[in-house]
C-alpha positions in Angstrom: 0.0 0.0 0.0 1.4 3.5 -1.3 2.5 5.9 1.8 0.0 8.4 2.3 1.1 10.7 5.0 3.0 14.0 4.3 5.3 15.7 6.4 5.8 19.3 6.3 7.4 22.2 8.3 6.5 25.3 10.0 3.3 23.9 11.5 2.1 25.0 15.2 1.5 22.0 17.7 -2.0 22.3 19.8 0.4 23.6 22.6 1.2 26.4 20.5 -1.1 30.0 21.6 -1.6 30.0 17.7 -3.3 33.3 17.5 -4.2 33.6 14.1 -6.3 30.3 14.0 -8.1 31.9 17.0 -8.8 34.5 15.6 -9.8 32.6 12.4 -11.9 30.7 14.4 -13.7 33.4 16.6 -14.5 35.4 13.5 -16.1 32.7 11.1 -18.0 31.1 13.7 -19.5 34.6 14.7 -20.1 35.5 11.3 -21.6 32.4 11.5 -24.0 33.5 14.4 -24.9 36.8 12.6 -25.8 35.3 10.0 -28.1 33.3 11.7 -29.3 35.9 13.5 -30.4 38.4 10.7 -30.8 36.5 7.5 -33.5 34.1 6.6 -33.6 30.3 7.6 -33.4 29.3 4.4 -30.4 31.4 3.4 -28.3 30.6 6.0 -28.8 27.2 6.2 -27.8 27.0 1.9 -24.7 28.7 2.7 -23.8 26.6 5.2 -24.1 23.3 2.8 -22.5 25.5 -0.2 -19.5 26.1 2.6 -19.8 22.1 4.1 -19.9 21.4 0.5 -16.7 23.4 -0.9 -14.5 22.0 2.0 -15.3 18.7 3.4 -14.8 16.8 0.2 -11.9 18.5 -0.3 -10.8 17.6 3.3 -11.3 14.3 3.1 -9.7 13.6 -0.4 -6.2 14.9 0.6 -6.4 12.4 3.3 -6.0 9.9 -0.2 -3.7 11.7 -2.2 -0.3 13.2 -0.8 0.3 16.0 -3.2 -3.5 17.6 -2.9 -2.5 17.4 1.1 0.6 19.3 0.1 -0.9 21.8 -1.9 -3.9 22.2 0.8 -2.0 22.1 3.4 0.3 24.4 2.5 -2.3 26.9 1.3 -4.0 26.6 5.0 -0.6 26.8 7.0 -1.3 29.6 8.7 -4.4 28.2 10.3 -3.4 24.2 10.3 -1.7 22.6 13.0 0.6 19.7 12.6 -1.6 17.3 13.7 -4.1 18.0 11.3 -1.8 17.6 8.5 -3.0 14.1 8.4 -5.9 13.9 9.5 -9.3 15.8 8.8 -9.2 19.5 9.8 -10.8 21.1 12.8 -12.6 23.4 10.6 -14.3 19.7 8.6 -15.9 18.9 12.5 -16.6 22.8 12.9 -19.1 23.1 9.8 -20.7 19.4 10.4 -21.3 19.9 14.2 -22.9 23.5 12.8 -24.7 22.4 10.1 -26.5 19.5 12.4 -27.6 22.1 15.0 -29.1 24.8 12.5 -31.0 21.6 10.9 -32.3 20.1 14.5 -32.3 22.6 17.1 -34.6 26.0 18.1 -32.8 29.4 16.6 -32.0 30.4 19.9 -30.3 27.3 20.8 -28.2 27.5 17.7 -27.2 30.7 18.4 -25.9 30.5 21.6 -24.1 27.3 20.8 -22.2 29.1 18.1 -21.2 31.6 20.6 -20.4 29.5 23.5 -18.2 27.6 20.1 -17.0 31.3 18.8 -15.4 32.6 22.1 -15.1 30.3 24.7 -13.6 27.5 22.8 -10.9 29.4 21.7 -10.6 31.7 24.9 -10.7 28.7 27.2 -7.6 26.8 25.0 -5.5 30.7 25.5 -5.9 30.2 29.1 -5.2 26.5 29.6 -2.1 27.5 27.2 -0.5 29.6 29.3 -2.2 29.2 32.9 -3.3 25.7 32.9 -1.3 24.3 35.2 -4.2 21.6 37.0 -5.1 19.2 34.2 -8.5 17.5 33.9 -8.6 15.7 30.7 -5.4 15.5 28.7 -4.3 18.9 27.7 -7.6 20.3 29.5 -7.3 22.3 32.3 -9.0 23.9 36.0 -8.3 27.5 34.8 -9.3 26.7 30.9 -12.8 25.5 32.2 -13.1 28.0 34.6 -12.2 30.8 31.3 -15.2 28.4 29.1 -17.4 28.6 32.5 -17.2 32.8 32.6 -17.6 33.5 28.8 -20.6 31.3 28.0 -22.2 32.4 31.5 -21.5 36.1 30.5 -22.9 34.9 26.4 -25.8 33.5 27.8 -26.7 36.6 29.5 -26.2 39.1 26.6 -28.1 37.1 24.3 -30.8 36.6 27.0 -30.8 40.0 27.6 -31.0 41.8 24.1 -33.9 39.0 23.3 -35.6 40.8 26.2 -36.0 37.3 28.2 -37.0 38.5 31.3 -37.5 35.4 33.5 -34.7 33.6 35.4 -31.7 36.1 32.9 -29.4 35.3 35.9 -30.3 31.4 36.5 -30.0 30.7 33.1 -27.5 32.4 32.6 -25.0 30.5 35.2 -26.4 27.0 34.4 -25.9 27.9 30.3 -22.0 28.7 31.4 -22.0 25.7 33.0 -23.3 23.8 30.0 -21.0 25.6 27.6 -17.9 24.8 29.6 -18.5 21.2 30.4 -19.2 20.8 26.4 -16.0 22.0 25.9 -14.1 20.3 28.5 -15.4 16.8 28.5 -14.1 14.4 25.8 -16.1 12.4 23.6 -14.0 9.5 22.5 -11.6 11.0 19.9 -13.9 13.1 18.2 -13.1 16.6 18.1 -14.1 19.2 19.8 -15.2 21.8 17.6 -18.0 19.0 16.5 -19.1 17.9 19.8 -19.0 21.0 21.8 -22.3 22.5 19.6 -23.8 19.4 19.6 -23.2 18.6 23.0 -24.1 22.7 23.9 -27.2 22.4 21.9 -28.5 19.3 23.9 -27.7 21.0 27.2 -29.5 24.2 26.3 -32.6 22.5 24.8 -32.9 21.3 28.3 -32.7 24.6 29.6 -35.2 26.4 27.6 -37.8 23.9 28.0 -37.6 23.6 31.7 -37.8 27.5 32.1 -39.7 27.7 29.0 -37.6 30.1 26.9 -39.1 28.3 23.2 -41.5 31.0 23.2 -38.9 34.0 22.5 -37.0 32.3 19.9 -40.0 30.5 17.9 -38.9 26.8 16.2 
């Protein structure tokens, strides 16, 4: 069988702060949220497919063919990591953990997800980076769950708040951190994170909203 991994330098390691693919990250997924926000169902959910559509395939086929992984790979360097180099991309489990959410879950429970996804996943890896020195699972960390915990508490209530949600705003709020930052700290087997912590965020907050009743503000 033909050799099929491809070995390149100049690549960060998930150790690495690796601030451009943080910010890479926090801006598509929130461009992500605003377009979910303000454009039509229908809309958003066909540009999500056209985008699933123009990179998955092409994900998965340089994982068969060394010198379109070369040529990918080297085009994406500044927002790859090593690790990925064989292997499917975070950004691959990013846009089919999204584009499961948007097709199963209330708007406002999408929304939030991709902000708790947006900020606090990226936030929460800075501070385990270079605080994190009591490990939970692997590379995760006290202080990065603790940095997940604040931003999707503080998310939750913003979003609450200019969707003029009036019952429970604080409640909520606290237990939706709490649900964002155990999405993104526990592990799921070896799938990655940027797929299971909007699925596993949407689940959570589904729960939320239908025990305080929040369905009503957001409609299906």
């Amino acid at each position: 069988m033909a050799e099929t991994n491809v070995t390149l330098s100049g690549f960060k390691n998930k150790s690495d702060l690796h601030l451009a693919r943080k910010i890479w990250h926090m801006t598509g997924v929130f461009l992500m949220f605003l377009a979910w926000q303000v454009l039509p169902f229908w809309f958003s959910i066909t540009c999500l497919i056209i985008g699933w559509l123009a990179f998955v395939p092409a994900d998965v086929m340089r994982q068969k063919n060394p010198e379109v992984n070369k040529v990918l790979s080297n085009i994406f360097r500044p927002i790859m990591r090593s690790s990925e180099l064989n292997r499917l991309a975070g950004t691959t489990y990013l846009l089919t953990g999204a584009l499961i959410i948007t097709l199963f879950f209330n708007k406002g429970v999408v929304s939030l997800s991709l902000l708790f996804l947006a900020f606090a996943d990226p936030i929460a890896s800075y501070v385990g980076i270079k605080y994190g020195k009591d490990k939970i699972f692997g590379h995760k960390s006290v202080q990065g769950f603790i940095a997940a915990f604040v931003v999707c508490a503080l998310a939750s209530f913003l979003f609450l708040f200019f969707n003029q949600v009036p019952e429970f705003i604080l409640i909520v709020s606290l237990l939706g951190g709490l649900v964002g930052a155990l999405a993104e700290l526990i592990p799921f087997g070896k799938l990655d994170d940027n797929f299971t912590m909007p699925v596993a965020s949407s689940i959570g907050l589904t729960v939320l909203f239908y025990f305080f009743g929040y369905f009503p503000y957001f409609g299906s």
